[in-house]
C-alpha positions as CSV (number, residue, x, y, z in Angstrom):
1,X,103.0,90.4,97.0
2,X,102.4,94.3,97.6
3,X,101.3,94.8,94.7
4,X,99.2,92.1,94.7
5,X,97.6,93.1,98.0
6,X,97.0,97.0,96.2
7,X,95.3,95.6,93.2
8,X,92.9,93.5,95.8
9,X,92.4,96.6,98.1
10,X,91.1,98.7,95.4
11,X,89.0,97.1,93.6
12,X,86.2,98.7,95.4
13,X,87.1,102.2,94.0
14,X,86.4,101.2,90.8
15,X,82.3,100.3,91.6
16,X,79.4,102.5,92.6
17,X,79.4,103.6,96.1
18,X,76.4,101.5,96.9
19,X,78.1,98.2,95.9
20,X,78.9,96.4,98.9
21,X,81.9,94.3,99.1
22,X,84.5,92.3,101.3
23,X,86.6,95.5,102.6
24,X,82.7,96.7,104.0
25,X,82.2,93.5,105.7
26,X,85.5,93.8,107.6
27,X,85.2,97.1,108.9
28,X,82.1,96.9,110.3
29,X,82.1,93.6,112.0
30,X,85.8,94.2,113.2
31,X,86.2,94.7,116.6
32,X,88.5,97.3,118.3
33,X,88.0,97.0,121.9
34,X,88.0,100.1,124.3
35,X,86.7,99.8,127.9
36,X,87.5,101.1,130.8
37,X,91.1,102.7,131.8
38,X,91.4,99.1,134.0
39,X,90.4,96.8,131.2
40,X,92.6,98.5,128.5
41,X,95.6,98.9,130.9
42,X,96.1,95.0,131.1
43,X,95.7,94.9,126.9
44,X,91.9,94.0,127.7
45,X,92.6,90.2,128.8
46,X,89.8,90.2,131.5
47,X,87.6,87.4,130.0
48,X,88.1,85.4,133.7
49,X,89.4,88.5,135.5
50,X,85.7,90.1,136.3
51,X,84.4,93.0,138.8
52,X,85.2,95.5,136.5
53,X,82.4,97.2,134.5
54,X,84.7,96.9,131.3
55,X,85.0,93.2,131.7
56,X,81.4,92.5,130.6
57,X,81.7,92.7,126.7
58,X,84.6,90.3,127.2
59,X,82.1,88.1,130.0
60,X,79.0,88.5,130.8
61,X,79.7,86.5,134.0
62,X,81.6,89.0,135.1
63,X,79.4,91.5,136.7
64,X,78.8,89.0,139.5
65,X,81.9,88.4,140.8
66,X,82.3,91.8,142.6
67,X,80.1,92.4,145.8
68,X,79.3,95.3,145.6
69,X,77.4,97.7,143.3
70,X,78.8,100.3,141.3
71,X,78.9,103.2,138.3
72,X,81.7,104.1,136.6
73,X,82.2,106.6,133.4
74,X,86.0,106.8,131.1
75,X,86.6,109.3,129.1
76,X,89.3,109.3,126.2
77,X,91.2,111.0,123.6
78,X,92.3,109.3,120.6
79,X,95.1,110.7,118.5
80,X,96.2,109.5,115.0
81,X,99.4,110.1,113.4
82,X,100.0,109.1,109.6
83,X,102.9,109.4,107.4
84,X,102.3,109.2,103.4
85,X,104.2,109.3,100.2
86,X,104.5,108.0,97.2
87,X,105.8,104.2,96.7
88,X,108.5,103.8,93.8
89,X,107.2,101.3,91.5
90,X,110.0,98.3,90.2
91,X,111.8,99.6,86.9
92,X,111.7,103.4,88.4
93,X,113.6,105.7,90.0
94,X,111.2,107.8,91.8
95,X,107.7,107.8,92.6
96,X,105.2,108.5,90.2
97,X,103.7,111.4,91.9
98,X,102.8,111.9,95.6
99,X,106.6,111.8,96.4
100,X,106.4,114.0,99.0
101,X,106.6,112.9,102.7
102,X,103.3,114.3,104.3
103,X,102.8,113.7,107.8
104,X,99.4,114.2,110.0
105,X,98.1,114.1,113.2
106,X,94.3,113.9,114.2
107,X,92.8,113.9,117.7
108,X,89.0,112.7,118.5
109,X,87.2,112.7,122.3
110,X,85.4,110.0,122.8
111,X,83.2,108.2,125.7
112,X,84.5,104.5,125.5
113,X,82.4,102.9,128.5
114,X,79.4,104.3,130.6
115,X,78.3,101.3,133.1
116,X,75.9,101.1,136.2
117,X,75.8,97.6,137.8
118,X,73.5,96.5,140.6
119,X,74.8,93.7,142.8
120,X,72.4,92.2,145.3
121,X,73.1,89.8,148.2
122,X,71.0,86.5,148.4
123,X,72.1,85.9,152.2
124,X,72.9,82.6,151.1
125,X,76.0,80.6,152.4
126,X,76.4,78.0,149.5
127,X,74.6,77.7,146.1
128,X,73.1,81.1,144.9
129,X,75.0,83.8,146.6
130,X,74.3,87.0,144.6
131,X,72.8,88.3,141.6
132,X,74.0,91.1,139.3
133,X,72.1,93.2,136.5
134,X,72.9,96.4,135.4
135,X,74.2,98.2,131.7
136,X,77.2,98.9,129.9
137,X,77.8,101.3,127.1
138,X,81.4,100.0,125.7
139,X,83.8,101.3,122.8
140,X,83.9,98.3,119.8
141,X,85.7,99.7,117.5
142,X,86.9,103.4,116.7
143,X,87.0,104.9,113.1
144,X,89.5,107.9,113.9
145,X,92.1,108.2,111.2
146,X,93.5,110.9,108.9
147,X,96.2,111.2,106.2
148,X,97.5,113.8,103.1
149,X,99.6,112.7,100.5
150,X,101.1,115.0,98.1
151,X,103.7,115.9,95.1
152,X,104.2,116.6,91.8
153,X,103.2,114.4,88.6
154,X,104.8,114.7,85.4
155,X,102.6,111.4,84.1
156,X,99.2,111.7,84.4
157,X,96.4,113.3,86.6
158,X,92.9,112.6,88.2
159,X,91.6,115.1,85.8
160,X,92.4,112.9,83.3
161,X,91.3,109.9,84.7
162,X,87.4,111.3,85.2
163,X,87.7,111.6,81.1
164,X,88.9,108.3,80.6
165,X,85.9,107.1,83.1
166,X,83.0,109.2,80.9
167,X,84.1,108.3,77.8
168,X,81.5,106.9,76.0
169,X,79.2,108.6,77.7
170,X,76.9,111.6,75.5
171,X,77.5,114.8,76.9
172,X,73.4,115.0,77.9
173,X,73.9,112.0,79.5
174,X,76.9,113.8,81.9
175,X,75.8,117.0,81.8
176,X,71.8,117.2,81.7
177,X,70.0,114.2,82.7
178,X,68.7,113.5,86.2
179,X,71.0,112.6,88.8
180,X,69.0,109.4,89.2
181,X,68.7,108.6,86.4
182,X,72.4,107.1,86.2
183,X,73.4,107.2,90.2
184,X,76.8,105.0,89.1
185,X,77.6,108.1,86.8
186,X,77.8,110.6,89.7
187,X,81.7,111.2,89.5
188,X,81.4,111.9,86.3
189,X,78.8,113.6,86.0
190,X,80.4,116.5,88.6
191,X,83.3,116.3,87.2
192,X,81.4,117.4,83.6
193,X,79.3,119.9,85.6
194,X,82.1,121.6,87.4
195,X,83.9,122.2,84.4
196,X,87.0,119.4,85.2
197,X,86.4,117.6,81.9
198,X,84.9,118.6,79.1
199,X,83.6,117.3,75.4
200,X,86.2,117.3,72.9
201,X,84.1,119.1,69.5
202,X,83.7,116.6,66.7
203,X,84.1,113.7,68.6
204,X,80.5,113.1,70.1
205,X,81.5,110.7,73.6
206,X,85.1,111.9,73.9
207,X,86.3,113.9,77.1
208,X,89.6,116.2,77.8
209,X,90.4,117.4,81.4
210,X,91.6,120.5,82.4
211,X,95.2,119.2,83.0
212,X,95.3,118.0,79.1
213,X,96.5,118.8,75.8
214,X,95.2,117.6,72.2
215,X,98.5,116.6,70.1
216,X,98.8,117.1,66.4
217,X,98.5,113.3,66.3
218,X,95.3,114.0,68.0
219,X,96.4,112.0,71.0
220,X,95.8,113.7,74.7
221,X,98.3,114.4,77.0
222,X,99.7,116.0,80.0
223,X,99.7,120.0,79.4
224,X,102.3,120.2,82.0
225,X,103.4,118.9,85.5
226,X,100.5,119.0,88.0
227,X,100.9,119.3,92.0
228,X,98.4,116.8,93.4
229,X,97.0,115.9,97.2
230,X,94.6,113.0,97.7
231,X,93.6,112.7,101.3
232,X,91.0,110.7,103.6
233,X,89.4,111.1,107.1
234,X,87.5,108.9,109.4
235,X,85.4,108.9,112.3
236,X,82.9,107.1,113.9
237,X,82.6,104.5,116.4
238,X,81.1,101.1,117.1
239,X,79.4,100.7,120.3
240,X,77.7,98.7,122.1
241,X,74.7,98.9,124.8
242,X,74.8,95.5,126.9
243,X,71.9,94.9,129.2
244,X,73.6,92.3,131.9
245,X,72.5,89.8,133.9
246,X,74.7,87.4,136.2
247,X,74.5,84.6,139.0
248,X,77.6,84.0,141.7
249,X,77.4,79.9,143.2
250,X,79.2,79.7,145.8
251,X,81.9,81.9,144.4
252,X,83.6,79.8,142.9
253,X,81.0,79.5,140.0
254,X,79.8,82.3,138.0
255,X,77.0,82.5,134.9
256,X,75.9,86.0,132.9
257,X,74.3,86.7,130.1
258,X,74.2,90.0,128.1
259,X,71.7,91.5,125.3
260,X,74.1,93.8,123.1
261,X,72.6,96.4,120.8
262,X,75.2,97.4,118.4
263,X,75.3,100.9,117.1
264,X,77.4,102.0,114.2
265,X,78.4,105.4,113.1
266,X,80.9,106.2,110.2
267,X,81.6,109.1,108.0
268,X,84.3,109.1,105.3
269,X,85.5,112.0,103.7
270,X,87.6,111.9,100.5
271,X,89.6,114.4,98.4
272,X,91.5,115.0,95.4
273,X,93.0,118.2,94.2
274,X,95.2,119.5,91.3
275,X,97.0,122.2,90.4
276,X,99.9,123.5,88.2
277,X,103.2,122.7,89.3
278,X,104.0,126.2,87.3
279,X,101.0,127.9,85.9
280,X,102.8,129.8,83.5
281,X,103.4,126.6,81.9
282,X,99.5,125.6,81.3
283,X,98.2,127.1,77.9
284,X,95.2,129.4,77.8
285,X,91.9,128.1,77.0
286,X,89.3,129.6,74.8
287,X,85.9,129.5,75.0
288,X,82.4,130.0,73.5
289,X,82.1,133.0,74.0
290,X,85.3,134.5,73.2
291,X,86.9,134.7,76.8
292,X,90.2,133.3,77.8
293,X,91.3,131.3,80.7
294,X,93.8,129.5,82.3
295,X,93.5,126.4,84.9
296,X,94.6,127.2,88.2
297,X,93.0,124.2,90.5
298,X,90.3,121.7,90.6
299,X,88.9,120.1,93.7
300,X,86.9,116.8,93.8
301,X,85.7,115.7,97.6
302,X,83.4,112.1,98.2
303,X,81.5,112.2,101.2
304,X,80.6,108.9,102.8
305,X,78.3,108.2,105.7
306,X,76.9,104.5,107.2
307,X,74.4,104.2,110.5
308,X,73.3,101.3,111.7
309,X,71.5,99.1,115.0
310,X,71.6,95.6,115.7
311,X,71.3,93.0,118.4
312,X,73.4,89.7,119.2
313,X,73.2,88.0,122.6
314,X,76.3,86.8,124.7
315,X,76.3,84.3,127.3
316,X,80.2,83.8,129.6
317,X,80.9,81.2,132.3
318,X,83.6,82.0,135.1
319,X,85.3,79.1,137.4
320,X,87.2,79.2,140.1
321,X,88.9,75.6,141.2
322,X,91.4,77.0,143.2
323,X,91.4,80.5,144.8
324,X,93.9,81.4,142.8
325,X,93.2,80.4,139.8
326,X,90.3,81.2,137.3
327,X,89.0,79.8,134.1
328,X,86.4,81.5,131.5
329,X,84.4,81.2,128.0
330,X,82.3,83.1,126.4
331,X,80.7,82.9,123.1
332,X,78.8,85.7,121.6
333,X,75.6,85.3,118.3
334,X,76.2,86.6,114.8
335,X,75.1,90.0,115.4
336,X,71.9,91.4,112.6
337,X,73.1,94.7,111.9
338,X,70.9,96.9,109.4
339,X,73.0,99.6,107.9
340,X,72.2,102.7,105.7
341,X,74.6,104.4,103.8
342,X,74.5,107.7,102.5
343,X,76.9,109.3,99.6
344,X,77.9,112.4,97.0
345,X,80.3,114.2,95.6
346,X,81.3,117.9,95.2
347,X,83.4,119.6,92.1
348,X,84.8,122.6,92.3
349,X,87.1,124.0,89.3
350,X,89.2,127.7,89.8
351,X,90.3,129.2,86.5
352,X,92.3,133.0,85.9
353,X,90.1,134.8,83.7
354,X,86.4,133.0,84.2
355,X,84.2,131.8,87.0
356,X,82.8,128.4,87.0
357,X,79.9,127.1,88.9
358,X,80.8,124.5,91.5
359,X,78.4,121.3,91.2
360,X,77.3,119.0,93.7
361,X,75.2,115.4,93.4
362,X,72.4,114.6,95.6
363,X,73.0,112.2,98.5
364,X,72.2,109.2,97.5
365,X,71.0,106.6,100.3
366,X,70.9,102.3,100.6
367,X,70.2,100.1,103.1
368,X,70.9,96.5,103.4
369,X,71.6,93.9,106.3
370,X,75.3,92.6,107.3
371,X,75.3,89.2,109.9
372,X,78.8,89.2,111.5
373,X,80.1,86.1,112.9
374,X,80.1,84.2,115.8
375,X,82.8,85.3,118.4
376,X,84.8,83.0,121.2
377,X,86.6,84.0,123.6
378,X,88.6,82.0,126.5
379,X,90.8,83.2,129.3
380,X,92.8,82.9,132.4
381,X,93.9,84.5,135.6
382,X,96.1,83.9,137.8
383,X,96.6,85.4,141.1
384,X,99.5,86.3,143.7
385,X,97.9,86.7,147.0
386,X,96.9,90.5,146.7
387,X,100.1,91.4,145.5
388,X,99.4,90.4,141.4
389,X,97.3,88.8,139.0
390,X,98.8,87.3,135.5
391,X,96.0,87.1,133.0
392,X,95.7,85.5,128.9
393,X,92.7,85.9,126.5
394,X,92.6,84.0,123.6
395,X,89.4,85.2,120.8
396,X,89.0,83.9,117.3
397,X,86.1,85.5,114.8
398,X,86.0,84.1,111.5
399,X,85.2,87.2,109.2
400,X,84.8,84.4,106.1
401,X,81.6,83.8,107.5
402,X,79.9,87.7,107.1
403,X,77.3,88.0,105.1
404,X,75.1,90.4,103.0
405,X,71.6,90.6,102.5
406,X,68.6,92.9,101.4
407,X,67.1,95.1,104.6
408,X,64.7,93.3,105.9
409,X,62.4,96.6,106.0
410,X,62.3,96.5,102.2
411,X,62.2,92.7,101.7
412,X,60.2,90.1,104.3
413,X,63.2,87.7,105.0
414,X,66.3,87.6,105.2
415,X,67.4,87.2,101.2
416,X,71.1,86.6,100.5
417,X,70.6,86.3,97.1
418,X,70.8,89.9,96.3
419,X,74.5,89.7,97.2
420,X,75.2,86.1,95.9
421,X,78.9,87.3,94.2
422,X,79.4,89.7,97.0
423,X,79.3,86.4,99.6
424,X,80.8,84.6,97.4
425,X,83.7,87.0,97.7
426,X,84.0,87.5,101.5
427,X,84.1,83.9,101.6
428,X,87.2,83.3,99.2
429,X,89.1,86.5,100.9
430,X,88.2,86.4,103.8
431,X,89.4,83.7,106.9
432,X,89.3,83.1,110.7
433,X,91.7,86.1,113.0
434,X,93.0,85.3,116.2
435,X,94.1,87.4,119.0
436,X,95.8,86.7,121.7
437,X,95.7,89.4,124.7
438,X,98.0,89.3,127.7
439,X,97.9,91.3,130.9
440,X,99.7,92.2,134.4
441,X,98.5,94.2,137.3
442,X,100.3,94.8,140.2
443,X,99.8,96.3,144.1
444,X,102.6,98.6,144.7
445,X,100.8,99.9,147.8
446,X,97.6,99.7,149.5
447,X,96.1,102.2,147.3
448,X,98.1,102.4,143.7
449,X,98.3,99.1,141.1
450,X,99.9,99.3,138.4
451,X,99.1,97.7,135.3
452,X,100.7,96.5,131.5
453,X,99.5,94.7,128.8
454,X,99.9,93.5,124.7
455,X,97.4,92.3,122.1
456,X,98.4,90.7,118.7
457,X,96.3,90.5,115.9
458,X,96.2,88.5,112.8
459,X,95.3,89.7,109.8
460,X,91.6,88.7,108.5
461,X,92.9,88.1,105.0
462,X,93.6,84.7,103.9
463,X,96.5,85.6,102.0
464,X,97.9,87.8,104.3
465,X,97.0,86.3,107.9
466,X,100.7,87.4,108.6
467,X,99.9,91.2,108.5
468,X,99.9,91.7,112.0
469,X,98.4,94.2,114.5
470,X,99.6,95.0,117.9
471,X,98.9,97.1,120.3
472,X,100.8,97.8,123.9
473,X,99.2,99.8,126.8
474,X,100.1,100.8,130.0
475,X,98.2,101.8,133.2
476,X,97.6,102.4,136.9
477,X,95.1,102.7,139.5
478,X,94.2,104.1,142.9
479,X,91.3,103.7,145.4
480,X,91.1,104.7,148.6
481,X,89.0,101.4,150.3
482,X,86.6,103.4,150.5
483,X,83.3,104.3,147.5
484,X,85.8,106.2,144.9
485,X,88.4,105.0,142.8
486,X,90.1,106.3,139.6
487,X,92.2,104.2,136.4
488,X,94.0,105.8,134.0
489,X,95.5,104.1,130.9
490,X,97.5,104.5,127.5
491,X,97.7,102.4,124.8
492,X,100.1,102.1,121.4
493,X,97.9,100.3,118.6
494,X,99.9,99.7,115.3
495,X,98.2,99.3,111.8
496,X,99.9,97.6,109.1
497,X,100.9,99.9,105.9
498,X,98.3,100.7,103.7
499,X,98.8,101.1,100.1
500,X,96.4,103.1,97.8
501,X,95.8,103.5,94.0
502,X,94.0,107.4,94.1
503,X,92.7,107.0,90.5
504,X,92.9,104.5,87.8
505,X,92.2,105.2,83.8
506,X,89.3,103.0,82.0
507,X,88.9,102.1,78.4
508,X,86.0,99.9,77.1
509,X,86.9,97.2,75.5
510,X,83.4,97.0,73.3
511,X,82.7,100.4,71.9
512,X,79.1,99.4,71.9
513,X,78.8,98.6,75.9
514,X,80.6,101.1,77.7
515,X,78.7,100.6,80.9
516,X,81.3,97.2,81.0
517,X,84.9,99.4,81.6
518,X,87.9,97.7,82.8
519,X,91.2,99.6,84.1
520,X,94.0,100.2,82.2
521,X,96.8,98.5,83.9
522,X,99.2,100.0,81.3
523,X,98.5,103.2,82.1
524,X,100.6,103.5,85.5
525,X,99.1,105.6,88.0
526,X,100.2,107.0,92.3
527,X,100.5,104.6,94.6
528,X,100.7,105.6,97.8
529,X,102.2,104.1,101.3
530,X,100.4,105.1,104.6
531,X,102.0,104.7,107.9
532,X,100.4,105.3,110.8
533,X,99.6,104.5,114.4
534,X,97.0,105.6,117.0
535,X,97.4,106.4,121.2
536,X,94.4,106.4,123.5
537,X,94.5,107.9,126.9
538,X,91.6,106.9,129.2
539,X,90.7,107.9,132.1
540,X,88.0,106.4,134.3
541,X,86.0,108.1,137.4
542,X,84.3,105.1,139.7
543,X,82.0,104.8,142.2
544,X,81.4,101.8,144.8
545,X,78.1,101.8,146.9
């Protein structure tokens, strides 16, 4: 099954960077809720809790059950930690490459909820008490993440793998035509450029890297063991700006509405680097023009970047039959997000003896629309006097019903058509998730609470709904009864293991169409396990009035 589950994750390597697919879909309509310290201390089950500014993405009904105005800002650091190393592949011993253990810690600040909320008094005994409208900047989701792999491989290379990927290709096409001409080329084309791979004389089409030999037999192969590192880094956020509205009957009744503009910021950074495990064992290489060299390292880095707006509505109900006892719903529109991404890559060879030019492509740009699902949500609370309140959230999003489609500012309509086999695809892979969010908060004295909570995640796969995420937070509070108060929180978010292929090699299968390459499943390349988990710490600074 894990192998399985590789083969299925990266398939997207092996497409241009402007071909959207499944994996997109999920992680930009995902949601990773941050809040406010409060709402994350009790694991963000606050869908019939309410008062708090955090509470609104969960409720829009929310904002009216407090009587009172108020502002409130949270701060927070995020700290990844990630552990990666080669996995040993059934019939071997050892991992093929990347066997060292490489551990790696990466730390963000970020500003996961910025609320003002207005709360006015009708003067009313029964029916329509108050009225609540106000804003709420709140944390969706949060891109921080960072892991190294390393080791030495005695089998094959990256190098290696670019050559297998431009074979077939003329050496104009690689190393002189237009960068736009031939935008899916762009690995290649660097790699060519920076000197990584070269044409092989009297064999118009054919590429060696820098980490190969040419046999006798006139096969290529290894020159010797190469020390590789493949890495990735993320950051980014989703957010989003919720302008609230929200009625209070009788308080026992409570109806909100908000207007949430999504905003979406994500940058990727890739590497891959080589060099020899033992330099004196590369051979020399001769050139043109009579100098001698000998490869010391190459360095290959993508650079990914997506932006993007869009707008849903969410409308939340929020009962109380009993006083200690309350009951909510809310269910939030497909949201219409238009994204752009930007890409490139940058080559950089180092050689003993000659100086290459590093090379760079131009950053390529494309914009097209993603509708996310329909979210539900459901809770309860349940309260002990002042002493404690018990809460359970319950959401299901069913990411099998994202969808593609052309921006809407190049094409009047929205035209799925474009992405026909990339729907298609999100709809076989991909299924319903639930979570299931639990919380506690308790009055240890006038003044302090303290608070716990847990959130479990199914996985949005169908095939691997069982690929759980889970996440455990702790918090506590303190106001005076008076117009301050302060919540602090920390929470434990796992992340199941995640197993990448850093390169494949390609052959063509008709000599006369290489544009249609397949990989080379006999050739066996890294794989590599990454372990990791991530710790917020909030902190949030509140004002009553």
């Amino acid at each position: 099954m894990k192998r399985l589950y590789t083969i299925i994750l990266m398939v997207a390597a092996v497409v241009p960077a402007a071909a959207q697919n499944w994996q997109d879909a999920l992680l930009f309509s995902e949601n990773v809720y941050s809040g406010t310290a409060r709402t994350v201390g009790m694991g963000n089950a606050v869908t019939a809790i309410g008062g708090d500014p955090g509470t609104l993405v969960f409720n829009p009904a929310g904002s009216a059950v407090a009587a009172y105005s108020q502002f409130s800002l949270t701060p927070a650091l995020t700290f990844s930690s990630a552990s990666a190393t080669g996995t040993v592949l059934e019939g071997d011993t050892q991992p093929i490459g990347f066997g060292d253990q490489f551990r790696t810690g990466y730390m963000r600040l970020k500003m996961p909820n910025l609320s003002y909320i207005t709360s006015m008094d009708t003067g009313r005994r029964r029916g329509l008490k108050r009225y609540a409208f106000g804003f709420s900047f709140n944390s969706t989701n949060n891109f921080t993440s960072r892991f190294n792999a390393a080791g030495v491989n005695v089998d094959n290379s990256f190098a290696a793998s670019l050559a297998s990927s431009a074979d077939g290709y003329s050496e104009y096409a690689l190393g002189s035509q237009d960068w736009y001409e031939s935008p899916a080329l762009w690995r290649d084309m660097v790699g060519y450029r920076s000197g990584m791979i070269s044409g092989v004389e009297g064999m118009d089409g054919a590429y060696i890297a820098l980490t190969e030999v040419r046999d006798e037999a006139g096969n290529f192969r290894l020159a010797a063991p190469v020390f590789q590192k493949y890495g990735r880094q993320t950051n980014g956020y989703k957010s989003d700006f919720l302008l609230n509205f929200a009625l209070n009957f009788s308080d026992r009744f409570y109806l909100g509405a908000n207007l949430g503009l999504t905003n979406l910021n994500y940058n990727q950074v890739e590497y891959w680097q080589e060099s020899p495990a033992n330099e004196n064992e590369f051979p020399t290489i001769g050139y043109a023009d009579g100098t001698t060299a000998r490869f010391t390292s190459l360095l290959m880095q993508y650079n990914y970047r997506a932006s993007g707006t869009g707008l849903y509505l969410k409308a939340g109900v929020l009962w109380r039959p009993f006083p200690s006892l309350r009951l909510a719903a809310a269910v939030q529109t497909p949201t219409i997000l238009h994204i752009t991404e930007r890409y490139g890559y940058k080559g950089q060879v180092s050689l003993s003896g000659k100086a290459y030019p590093s090379a760079s492509s131009p950053e390529d740009q494309w914009s097209y629309v993603l509708r996310e699902p329909l979210r539900f949500n459901a809770g309860l609370a349940f309260s002990l006097g002042t002493l404690a309140v018990l809460s359970a959230d319950y959401e299901m999003v069913n990411y099998g019903a994202n969808r593609f489609a052309i921006d809407t500012s190049e094409e009047v309509g929205f035209v799925e058509s474009t992405f026909y086999e990339q729907n298609k695809e999100i709809q076989q892979v991909l299924g319903i998730s639930h979570m299931l969010r639990a919380g506690l908060e308790m009055k240890v004295l006038p003044s302090v609470s303290l608070r716990a909570g847990y959130n479990l995640t199914t996985g949005a796969e169908r095939d691997y709904a069982s690929l759980l995420k889970h996440a455990f937070s702790l918090g506590a509070g303190y106001s005076s009864g008076g117009h301050f108060y302060m919540d602090m929180a920390v929470r434990l978010r796992t992340v199941p293991s995640e197993y990448l292929i850093p390169y494949y090699y390609y052959y063509a299968p008709n000599v006369e169409s290489y544009q249609d390459k397949y990989i080379w499943e006999s050739i066996l390349t890294p794989e590599i396990e990454v372990k990791s988990f991530l710790v917020d710490a909030l902190l949030t600074l509140g004002w009553r009035f």
